[in-house]
N, C-alpha and C positions, 0 to 999 in steps of 0.2 A: 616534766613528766606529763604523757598528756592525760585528759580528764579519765579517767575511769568510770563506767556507764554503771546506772543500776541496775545489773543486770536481774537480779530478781523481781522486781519489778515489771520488770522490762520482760522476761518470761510471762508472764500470765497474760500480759498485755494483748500479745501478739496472739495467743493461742485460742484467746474467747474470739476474736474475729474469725476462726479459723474453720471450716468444714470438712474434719479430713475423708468422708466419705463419698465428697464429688471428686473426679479424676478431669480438671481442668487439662483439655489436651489444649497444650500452647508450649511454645518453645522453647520455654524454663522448664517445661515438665522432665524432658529427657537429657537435656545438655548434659548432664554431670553423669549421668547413671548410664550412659553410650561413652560417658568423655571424647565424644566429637562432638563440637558446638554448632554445626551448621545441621549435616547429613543429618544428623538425629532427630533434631529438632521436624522435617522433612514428612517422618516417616507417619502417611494417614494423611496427610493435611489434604483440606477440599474433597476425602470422597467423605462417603455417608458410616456413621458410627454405627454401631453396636452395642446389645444390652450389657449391664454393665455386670447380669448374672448370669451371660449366654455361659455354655460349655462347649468344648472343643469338638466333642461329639456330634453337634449339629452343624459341624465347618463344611461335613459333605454337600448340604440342602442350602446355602445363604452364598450369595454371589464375593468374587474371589477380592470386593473392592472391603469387602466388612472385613473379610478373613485377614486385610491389610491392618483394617483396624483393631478387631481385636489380639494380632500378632502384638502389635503398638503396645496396648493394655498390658499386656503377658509380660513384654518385655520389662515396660516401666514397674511390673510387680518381681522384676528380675526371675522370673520362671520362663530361662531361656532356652531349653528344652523345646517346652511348648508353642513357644512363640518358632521356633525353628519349624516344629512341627504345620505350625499353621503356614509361615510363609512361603515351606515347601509344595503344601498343597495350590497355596493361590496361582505358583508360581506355572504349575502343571496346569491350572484352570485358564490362566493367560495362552498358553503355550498352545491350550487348542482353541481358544479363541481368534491366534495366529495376530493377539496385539505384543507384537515386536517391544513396543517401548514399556508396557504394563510389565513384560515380563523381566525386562531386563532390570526397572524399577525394584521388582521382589527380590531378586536375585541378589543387589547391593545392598536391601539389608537386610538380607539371609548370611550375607558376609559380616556384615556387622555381629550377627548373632554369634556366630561363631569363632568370631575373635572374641567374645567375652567366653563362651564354652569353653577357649581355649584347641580348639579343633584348626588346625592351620592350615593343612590341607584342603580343607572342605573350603574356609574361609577364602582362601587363595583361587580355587578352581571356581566358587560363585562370582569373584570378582572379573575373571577372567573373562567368563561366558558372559557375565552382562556390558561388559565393556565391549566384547567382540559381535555384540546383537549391536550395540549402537555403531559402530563402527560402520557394519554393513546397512544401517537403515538409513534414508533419506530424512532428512526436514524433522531431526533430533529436537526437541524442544533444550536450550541452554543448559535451562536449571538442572534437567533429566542430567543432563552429561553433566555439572559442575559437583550435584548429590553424588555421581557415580564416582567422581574421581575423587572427592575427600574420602568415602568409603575406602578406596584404593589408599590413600595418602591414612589412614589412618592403622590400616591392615601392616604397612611399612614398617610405619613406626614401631609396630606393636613388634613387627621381626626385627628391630633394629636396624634400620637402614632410613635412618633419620633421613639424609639430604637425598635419597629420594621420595620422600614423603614431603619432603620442602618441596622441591619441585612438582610436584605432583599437585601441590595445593596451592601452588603460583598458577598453575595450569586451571584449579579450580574457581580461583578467584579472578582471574581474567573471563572465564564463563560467564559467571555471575557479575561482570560489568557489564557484559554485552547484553544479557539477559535484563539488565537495567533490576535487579537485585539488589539492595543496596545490604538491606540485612545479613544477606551472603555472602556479600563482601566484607565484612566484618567477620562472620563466620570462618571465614579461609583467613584470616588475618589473623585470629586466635591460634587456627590452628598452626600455622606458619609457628606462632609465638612458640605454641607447643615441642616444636620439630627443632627451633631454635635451642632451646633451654636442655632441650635431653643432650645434643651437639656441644651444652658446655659456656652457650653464647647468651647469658641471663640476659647481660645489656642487652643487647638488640632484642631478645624478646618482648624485655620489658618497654622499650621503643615504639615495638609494634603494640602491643597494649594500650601504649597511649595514646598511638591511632586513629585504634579502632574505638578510643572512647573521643575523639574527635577536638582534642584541646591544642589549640596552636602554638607552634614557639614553646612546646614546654619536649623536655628530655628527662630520662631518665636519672641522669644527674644531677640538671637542675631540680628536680624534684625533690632531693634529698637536702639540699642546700638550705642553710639554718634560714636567712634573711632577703628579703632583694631590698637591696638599698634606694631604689627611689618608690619606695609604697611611702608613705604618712598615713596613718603613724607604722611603722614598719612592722609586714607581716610576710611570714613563709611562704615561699613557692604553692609548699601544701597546699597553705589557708587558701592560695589565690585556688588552686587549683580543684578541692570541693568547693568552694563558691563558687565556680564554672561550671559545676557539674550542678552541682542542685539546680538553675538553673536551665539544664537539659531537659528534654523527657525521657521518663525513666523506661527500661525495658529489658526484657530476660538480657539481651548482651551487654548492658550498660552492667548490668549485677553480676554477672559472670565474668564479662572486663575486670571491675572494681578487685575482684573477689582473686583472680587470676593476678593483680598488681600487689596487692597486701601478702600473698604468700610469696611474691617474688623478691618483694620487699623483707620479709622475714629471712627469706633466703640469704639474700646481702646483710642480714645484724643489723637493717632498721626496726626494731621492734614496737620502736613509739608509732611511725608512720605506717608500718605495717596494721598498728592497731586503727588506729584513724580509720584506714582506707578502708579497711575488713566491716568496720560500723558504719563506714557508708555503702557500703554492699550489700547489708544488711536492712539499713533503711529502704533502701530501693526495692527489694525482697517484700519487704511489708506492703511498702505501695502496692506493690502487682499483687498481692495477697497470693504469693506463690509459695507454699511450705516447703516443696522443696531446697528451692532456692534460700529460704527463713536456713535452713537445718544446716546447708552446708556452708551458710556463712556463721552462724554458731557451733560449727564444729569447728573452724578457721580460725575465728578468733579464739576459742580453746586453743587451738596449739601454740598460737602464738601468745596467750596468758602462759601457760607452762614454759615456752621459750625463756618468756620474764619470769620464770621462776613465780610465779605468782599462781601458787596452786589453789589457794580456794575460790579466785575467777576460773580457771580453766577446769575444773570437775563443775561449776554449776555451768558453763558454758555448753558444756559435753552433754549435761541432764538435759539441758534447754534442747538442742538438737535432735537428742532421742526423743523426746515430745513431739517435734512437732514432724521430723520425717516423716516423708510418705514412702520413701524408698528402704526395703530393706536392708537392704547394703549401708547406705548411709548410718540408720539405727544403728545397725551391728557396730561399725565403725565407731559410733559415737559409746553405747557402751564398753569398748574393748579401749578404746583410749581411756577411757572414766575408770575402768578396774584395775591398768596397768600406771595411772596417777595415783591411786588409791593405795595400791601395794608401796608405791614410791615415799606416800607420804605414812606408812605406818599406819594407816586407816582401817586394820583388817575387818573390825569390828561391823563397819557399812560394808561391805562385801557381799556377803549372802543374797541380798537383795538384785544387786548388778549380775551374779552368777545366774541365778535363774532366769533374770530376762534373757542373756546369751542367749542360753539353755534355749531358750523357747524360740528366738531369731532363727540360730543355727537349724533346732531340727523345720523350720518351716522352707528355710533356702535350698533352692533347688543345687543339683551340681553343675558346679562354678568353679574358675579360679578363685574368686572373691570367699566362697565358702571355703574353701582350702585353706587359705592364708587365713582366712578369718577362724578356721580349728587349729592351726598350728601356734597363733599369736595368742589363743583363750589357751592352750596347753602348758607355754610358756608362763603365764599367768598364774597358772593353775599348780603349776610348780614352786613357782615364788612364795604361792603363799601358802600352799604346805612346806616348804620352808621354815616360813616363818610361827604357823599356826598347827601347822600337822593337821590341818581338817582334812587336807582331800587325798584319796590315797592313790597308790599308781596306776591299778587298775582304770580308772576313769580318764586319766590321763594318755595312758596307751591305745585308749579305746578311741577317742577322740583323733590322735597319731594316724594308727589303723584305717578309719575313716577317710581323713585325709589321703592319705597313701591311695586308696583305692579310688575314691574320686578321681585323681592325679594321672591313674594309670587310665581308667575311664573315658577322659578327653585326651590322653594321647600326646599330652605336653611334657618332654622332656624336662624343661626346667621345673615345673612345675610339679613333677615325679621325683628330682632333684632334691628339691623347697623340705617336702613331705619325708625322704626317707634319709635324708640327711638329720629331718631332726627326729625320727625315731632314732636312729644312730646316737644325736647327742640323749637322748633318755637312758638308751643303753648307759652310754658312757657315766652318765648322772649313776647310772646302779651298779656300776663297775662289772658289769656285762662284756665280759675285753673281747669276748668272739664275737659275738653278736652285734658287737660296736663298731668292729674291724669289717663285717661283711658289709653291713647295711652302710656305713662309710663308702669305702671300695663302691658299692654299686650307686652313690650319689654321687662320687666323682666322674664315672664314667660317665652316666646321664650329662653333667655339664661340661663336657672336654670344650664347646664353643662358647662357653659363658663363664671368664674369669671371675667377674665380678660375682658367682655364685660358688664357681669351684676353689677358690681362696676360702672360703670358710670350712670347706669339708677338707682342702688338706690342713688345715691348720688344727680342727679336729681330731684326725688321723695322726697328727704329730702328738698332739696331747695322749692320743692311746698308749703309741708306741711309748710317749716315755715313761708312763703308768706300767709299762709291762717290761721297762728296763730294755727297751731295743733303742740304743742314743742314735745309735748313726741312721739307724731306718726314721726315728724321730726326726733327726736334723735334715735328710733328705725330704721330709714331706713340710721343716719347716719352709727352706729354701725355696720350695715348690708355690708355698703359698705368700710370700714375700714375692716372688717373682707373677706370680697375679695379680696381685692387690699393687701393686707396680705399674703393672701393663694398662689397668682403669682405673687409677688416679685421676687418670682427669676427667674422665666420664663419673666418677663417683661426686667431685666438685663442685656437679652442672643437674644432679638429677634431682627431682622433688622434692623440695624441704620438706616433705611430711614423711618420706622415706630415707630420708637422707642418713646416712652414718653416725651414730655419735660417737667423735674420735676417742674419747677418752674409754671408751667402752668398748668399740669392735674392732679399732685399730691396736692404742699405744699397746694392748697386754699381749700382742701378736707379737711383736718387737720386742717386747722386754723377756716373755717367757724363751724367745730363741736364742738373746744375748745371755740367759741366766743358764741355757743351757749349752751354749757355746763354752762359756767359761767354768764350767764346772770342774773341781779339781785345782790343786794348788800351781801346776803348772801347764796351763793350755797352750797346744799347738799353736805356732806359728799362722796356719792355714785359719784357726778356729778364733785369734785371737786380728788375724786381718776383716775376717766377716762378721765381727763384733763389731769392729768400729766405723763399716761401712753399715751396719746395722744400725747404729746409734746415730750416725749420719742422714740414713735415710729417714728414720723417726722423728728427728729435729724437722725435717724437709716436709713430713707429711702431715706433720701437724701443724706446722707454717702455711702449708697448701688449704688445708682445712679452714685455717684461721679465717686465709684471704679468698678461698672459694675462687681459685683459679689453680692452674698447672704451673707449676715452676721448674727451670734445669733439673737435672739430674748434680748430683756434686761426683766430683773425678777426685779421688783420691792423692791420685799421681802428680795432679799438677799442686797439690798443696803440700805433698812430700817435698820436688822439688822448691819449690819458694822456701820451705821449712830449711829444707840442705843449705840452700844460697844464704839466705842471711839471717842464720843461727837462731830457729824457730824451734819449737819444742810444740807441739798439736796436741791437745788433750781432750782425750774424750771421755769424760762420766759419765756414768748410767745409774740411777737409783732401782736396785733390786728389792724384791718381797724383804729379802736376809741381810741383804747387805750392798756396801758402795762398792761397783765395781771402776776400774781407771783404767785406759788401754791409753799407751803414750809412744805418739812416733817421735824419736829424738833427732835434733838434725845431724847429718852423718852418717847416722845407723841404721843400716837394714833391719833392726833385727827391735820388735815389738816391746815396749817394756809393761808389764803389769802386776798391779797390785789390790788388793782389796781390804775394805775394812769391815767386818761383820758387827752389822749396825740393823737393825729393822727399817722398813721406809718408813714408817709411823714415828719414828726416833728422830730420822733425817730433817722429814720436814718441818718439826716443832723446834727442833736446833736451829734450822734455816729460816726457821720465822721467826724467834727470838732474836736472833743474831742483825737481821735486818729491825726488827725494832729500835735494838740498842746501838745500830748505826748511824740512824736516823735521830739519834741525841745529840745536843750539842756539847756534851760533855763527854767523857771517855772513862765508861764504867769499867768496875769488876768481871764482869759478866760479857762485856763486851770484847775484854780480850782473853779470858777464855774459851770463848764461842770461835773467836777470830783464829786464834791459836790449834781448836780442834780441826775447823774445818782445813786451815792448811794442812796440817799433817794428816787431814784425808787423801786432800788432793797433789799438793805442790813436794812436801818434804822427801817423800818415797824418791822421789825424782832427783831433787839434789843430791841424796844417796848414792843412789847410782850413776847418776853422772859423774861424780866427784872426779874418775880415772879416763874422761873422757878427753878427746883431746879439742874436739867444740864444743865450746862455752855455749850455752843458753843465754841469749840477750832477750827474748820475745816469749812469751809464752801466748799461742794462740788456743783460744778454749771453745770447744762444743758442746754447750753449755744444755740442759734440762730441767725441763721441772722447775721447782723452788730454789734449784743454783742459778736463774738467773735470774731471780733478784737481789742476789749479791754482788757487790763490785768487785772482782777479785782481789785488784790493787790493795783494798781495806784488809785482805786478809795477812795476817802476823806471826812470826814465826815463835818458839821459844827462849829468843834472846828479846824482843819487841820488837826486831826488824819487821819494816811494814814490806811485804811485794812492789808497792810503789817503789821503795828503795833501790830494790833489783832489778827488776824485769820492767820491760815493757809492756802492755796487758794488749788484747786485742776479741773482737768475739766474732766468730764465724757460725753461721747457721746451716751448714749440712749444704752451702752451696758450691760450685766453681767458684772463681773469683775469674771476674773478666776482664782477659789483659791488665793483669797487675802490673803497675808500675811506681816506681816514686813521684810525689808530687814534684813539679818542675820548678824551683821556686824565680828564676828568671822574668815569669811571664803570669805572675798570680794576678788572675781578674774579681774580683766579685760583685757579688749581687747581694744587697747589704738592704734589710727589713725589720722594721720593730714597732713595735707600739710601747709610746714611755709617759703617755696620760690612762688616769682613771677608763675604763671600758668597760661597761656591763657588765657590773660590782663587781671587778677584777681590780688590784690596786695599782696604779701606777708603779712602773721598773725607773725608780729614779736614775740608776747607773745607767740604764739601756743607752741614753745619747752616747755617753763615754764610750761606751764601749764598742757600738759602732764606729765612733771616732776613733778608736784605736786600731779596730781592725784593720778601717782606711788607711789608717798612715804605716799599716804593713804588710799593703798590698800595689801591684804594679797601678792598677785602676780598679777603678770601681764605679756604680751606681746605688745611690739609695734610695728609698721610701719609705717616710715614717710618717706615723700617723695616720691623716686622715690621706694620703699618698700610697697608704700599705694595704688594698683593696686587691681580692683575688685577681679582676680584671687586669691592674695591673699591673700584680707579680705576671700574672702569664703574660701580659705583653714585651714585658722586660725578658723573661728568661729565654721568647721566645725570640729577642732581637740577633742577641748576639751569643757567644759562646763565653759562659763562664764557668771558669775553675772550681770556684767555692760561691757556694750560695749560705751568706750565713743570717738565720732568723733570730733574733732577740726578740722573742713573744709569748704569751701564754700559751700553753699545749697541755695534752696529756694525751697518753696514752692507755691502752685499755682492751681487755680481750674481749670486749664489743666495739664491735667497727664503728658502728654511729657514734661512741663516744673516744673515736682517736681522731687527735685532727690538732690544729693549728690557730690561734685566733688573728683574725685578720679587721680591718676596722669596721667595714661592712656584716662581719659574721666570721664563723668558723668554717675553715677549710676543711672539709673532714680527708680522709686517708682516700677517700675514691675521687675527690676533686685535686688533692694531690697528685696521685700515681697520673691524672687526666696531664695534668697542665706537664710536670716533668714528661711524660712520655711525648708529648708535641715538643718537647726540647730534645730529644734523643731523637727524634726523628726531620727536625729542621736545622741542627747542628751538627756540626761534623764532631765536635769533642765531644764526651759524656760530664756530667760533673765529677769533679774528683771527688770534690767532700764539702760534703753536707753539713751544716753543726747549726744546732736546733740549741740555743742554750738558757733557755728560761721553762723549758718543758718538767712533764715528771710522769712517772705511772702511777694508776689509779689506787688511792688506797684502800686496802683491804682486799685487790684484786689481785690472786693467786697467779695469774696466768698473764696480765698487765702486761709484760715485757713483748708477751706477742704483737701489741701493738707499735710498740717498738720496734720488732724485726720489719713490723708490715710497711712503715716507714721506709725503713733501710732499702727494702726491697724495692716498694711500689717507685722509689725517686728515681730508682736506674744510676744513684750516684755509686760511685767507685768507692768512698769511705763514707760512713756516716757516724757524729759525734752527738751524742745527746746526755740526758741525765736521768738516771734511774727515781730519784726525787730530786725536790722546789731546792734550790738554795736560795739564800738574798743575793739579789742583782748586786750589791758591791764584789762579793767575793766572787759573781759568776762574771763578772768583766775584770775582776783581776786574773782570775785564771786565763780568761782567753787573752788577755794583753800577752801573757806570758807563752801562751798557747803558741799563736802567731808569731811571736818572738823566735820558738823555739825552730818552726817550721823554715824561717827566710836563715836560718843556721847556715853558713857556708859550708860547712862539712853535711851537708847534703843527708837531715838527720831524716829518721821515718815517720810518716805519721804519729803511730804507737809512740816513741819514743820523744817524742814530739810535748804530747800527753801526759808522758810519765814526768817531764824534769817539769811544764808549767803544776802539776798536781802534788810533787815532791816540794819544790819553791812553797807554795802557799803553805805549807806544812812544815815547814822550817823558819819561814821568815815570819808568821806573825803567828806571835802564841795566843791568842785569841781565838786561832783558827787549827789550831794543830789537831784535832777533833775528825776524824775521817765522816762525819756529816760533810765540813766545809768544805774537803777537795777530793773527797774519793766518788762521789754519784756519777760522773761523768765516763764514757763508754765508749767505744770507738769499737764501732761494727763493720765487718769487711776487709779491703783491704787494707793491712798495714804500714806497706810500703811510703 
């Protein structure tokens, strides 16, 4: 873990150095409060300033070079009105001065302004006119035109039209080479990052980040990488990488870089290095003695202390910012993050205090989008904790709504009129208002018909009405509606700013679950209603998988996994945990015709079953407890099924499950019927995650190659896998060829040299792992260091794309998930996924390395089967053997953890 700062200390420090009544203009001052890093920075520099208590009043009498400047001031006090105001006039005072380039100057950022107004029009026809003066003017000075085009590249983005705002700022940053610029160029490299990440493309952003902070031979991957093995005494990439940097001179973009890398890094679930890099962006912030700069990296590191769950750094973090801004906006931000942790952590009591500062932010901020969002986020707040406290009552909360709304309609921003009267609609709804809920709804949808990613929440709202007022089918078409949004920008939601980003478990799963509970409502749901249940449950696996890994994944096709199921006698199951109860949607193989059942349970019931059951798994003994936990949860899921099949005339050999929630920390196989028959017994087990399965095939056993890795000495306090030789040995002697690497041979550099030589079948690891619903902590260990999940997916994916075969199957067999970690298994899928292999075998927990190379002797065994047996089934008889043949081990600890994800075949 890394060091944790004192931050209280650390607070007072910085603040007695601090003057916040000088307005250092310098290029840290505006960077964040324009968020464009270069243009902004721009605006004023080299002419003459202005007093610091001039009024707008006297703009008619003072030449149109000051009027530039204190436009600057106006702006960086976010009173962007006036600032609008003034650099309309300078811009008329150019225009009869007949200086071409002055005016065109005022003119981009007069655009600027008004893409924070939110006036897009306006914004768009400034940028137009000033572009179209230089176009026609002779002997342009560079910078002129390199400022005008990030202006433009920035205006794009703001409409969405990301890649030409890339280009636009390729185009800028080539100016400012010729211009011999150098700081500009960095500028445009930011913004570039910027244009990248909304696109989806964190990596490369994060690439260019590390650029523009000018550290050679390092990547964004290697960044994250635990160790480099030829340092003495061995230290991180990191480490190497702030000792490079201290070493620099420091400067507004080196601290906006830093500060830009730490949140991107927060992004990808490095939260340790996220923190690092965010404290050295912060150091550099003090050097420059720039409080801007100070606030918005102690707002950054707040969010990334509450990422780690670490709330009493992230509320002092947040105070510390609100101190030391000089930006209103930033302030605002930093209290509205501090009362919405506050509420979270049941702190109402300090509240009052945070409220009135709002209070006082808000009525001083001019109108803004930023004051919008910034009354609609204090509303929701304001909610919560009349909730909780009953202090605030509606009246001030609608008022604040209200507000909003008219602001909204004021600048003329649809979305932004959207934002606003959507969530009066949800206040409605909160007061069961059902007309009033319905209209204002209706009218926030229409507002955003071009912006899914806004109008997925208003139809999903709008479904909630309808079925508050008993209209199910009007409900279910507005749920459909908003499923198919939140569909369409998946992957744009993946890629956008981790300080906005979605929390899945909060704005997505209850999207999916409320339209599955209301599909299935009734003891016998349609056919139609009980297909879009399970492609429902499908998709929910997929988006939270998506979420996990912070990229776009396939769609999953139903059809092709019916067929495989028909072929060779699969049974597909899909549970979903309900508010009431477990519902089961089951395609049998054969049958057209949907089987379902339910058990009325609470989720609050399920998951305490599901997590005692997994405790008493993980004994090595075989409690009481443990096989009536075993025993309930099959005749949740399994028993309803043999029922019904009983008169069927294909047999169930496979059961393939799409698993959720807290069922996938149980190994199905472990689960036990009313006689004590274990499912190992019966069925084959298999786990799909809401994907395709690509070109399923059976393994070919003629022609088994692998690639064969372990570590079986002591490793950084990890204990030695004494079996692990053996069992590499045995693999070998059950496959057509092979290579290995063990030990100090077992080095990321070269697995991927290896994987990338030639084409193997199975790639099987005997090593420490774990898995984990934190990225940074799933990975692999290797002799040099841990592999984590993104230097995985790196190396496999150079094997998918320099070999002609994919890997069949994967098998990780000393691995485990995290304990105590609800969601752990995700790490697990992300494996499955990132390898590109066709099957992957792993283990839900540790066993000892003796039993975990008897099971793969047997594993192996079972696969070079002449009867051409299936993976799954593969799994089932070596997991059934250990459990028959040595009573030492008949304990579903010793051979049930193991898991086979993907294909079956």
């Amino acid at each position: 873990m890394a060091r944790k700062r004192d931050i209280f200390y650390h607070s007072f420090r910085f603040i007695l150095k601090l003057k916040f009544k000088l307005m250092v203009w310098a290029i840290c001052g505006l960077i964040i409060s324009l968020n464009l890093p270069v243009l902004s920075a721009q605006i004023g520099q080299g002419l003459s300033g202005f007093e610091e208590n001039a009024h707008p009043a006297l703009a008619q009498s003072i030449e149109p070079e000051s009027l530039l400047e204190h436009a600057r001031t106006a702006y960086q006090n976010g009173e962007f009105l006036e600032a609008a105001q003034l650099l309309k006039q300078a811009e008329a005072m150019f225009g009869d001065r007949e200086a071409v380039v002055e005016r065109a100057v005022s003119l981009s950022y007069l655009s600027l302004v008004y893409q924070k107004l939110g006036q897009w029009p306006e914004a768009t026809e400034a940028i137009a006119t000033s572009l179209s003066l230089l176009e026609n003017t002779a002997n342009v000075p560079l910078s002129v035109l390199a400022r005008t085009l990030n202006a433009q590249g920035n205006l794009q983005l703001a409409q969405g039209q990301a890649e030409a705002a890339l280009e636009t700022w390729k185009q800028g940053e080539i100016a400012y080479q010729k211009a011999g610029d150098r700081e500009g160029v960095k500028g445009s490299l930011m913004n570039q990052a910027k244009a990248l990440e909304s696109m989806g493309f964190s990596r490369a952003a994060c690439n260019i980040v590390l650029e523009v902070l000018e550290v050679e031979g390092l990547t964004c991957e290697s960044l994250v990488q635990s160790h480099d093995p030829e340092s003495t005494p061995k230290r991180s990439n990191l480490d190497e990488f702030l000792l490079t940097l201290q070493q620099q001179p420091n400067s507004a973009i080196k601290a906006m870089a830093l500060r830009s890398l730490g949140n991107l890094l927060r992004s990808f679930g490095y939260l340790e290095r996220s923190q690092q890099i965010l404290e050295q962006s912060l150091q550099v912030a003090e050097t420059l003695q720039s409080p801007q700069e100070i606030s918005l990296s102690l707002l950054n590191l707040g969010n990334t202390a509450r990422a780690q769950e670490d709330f009493t750094h992230a509320l002092a973090f947040y105070n510390q910012a609100a101190i030391a801004a000089t930006s209103p906006a930033t302030r605002l931000q930093a209290y509205l993050n501090q009362l919405s942790l506050t509420l979270e952590g049941d702190r109402i009591a300090t509240t009052p205090t945070i409220i009135d500062q709002i209070k006082s932010e808000l009525d001083d901020l001019p109108t803004s989008a930023i004051a919008v969002y910034a009354r609609i986020n204090f509303a929701r707040s304001l909610w919560e904790l009349r909730n909780q406290s009953n202090r605030y009552d509606l009246a001030q909360i609608e008022e604040l709504l209200k507000i909003a709304e008219q602001q909204a309609k004021e600048l003329g921003d649809d979305r932004l009129r959207s934002h606003a009267l959507g969530n009066r609609a949800w206040l409605s709804e909160q007061k069961e208002d059902w007309l009033q809920a319905q209209q204002l709804t209706t009218d926030a949808i229409a507002l955003a018909q071009d912006a899914p990613e806004i109008a997925y929440q208003w139809q999903w709202q709008m479904a909630r009405i309808k079925q508050k007022i008993q209209k199910k089918s009007s409900a279910l078409q507005f749920y459909d509606a908003a499923i198919a949004s939140l569909k369409s920008v998946r992957k744009d939601l993946t890629g956008i700013n981790p300080d906005i980003q979605l929390s899945f478990q909060k704005q997505i799963d209850p999207l999916y679950r409320q339209f599955v509970d209301l599909l299935l409502q009734g003891e016998n749901p349609s056919t139609e209603n009980l297909e879009k249940a399970r492609q429902a449950i499908s998709d929910l696996q997929l988006a939270e998988l998506e979420n996990f890994l912070r990229c776009s994944l396939q769609t999953e096709t139903p059809v092709e996994l019916d067929r495989l199921a028909d072929e060779h006698q699969a049974a597909i199951i899909y549970p979903i945990v309900l508010p009431q109860r477990l519902a089961v949607v089951v395609k049998r193989p054969g049958s057209s015709d949907l089987l379902y059942f339910q058990t009325e349970i609470s989720r609050q019931d399920v998951d305490q079953k599901l997590d005692n059951l997994r405790k008493q798994l993980e004994r090595t003994s075989i409690s009481i407890e443990a096989k009536q936990l075993s025993q309930e949860v099959y005749d949740w899921l399994i028993q309803p099924i043999e029922t019904a099949s009983n008169s069927q005339v294909n047999p169930i050999k496979t059961l393939v499950f799409v698993l959720e929630g807290r069922l996938r920390n149980i190994p199905m196989a472990a689960l036990s019927n009313s006689n004590g028959e274990y499912v190992v017994e019966k069925y084959a087990i298999a786990l799909n995650l809401g994907l395709e399965l690509k070109d399923p095939q059976p393994l070919a056993q003629q022609s088994l190659t692998a690639l064969l890795a372990g570590i079986t000495e002591p490793l950084r306090g990890m204990p030695a896998l004494e079996y692990a030789d053996r069992e590499l040995n045995l693999v070998e002697n059950s496959v057509s060829s092979s290579r290995q690497l063990r030990n100090q041979n077992f080095k990321k550099e070269t697995l991927e040299n290896q994987i990338n030589s030639r084409s193997f079948a199975i790639v099987h690891l005997a090593t420490h792992g774990e898995f984990s619903s934190q990225l940074e902590k799933t990975g692999i260990e290797a002799w040099d260091g841990r592999i984590d999940l993104d230097e995985l997916s790196t190396i496999f994916t150079q094997q998918t794309e320099n070999q002609p075969s994919p890997i069949e199957l994967l098998v990780l067999s000393a691995c485990k998930t995290a304990q105590g970690d609800d969601r752990a298994v995700l790490g697990l899928a992300g494996v499955a996924v990132r390898s590109g292999a066709r099957s992957t075998v792993a283990s839900l927990w540790y066993i000892d390395d003796e039993t975990s190379a008897l099971l793969m002797n047997r594993f192996y065994y079972y696969l070079n089967d002449p009867r051409a047996l299936s993976k799954a089934e593969a799994l089932r008889l070596a997991q059934d053997d250990i459990r028959k043949e040595f009573i030492n081990k008949r304990a579903p600890y010793y051979w049930a953890s193991f898991v086979l994800v993907g294909n079956w075949l």
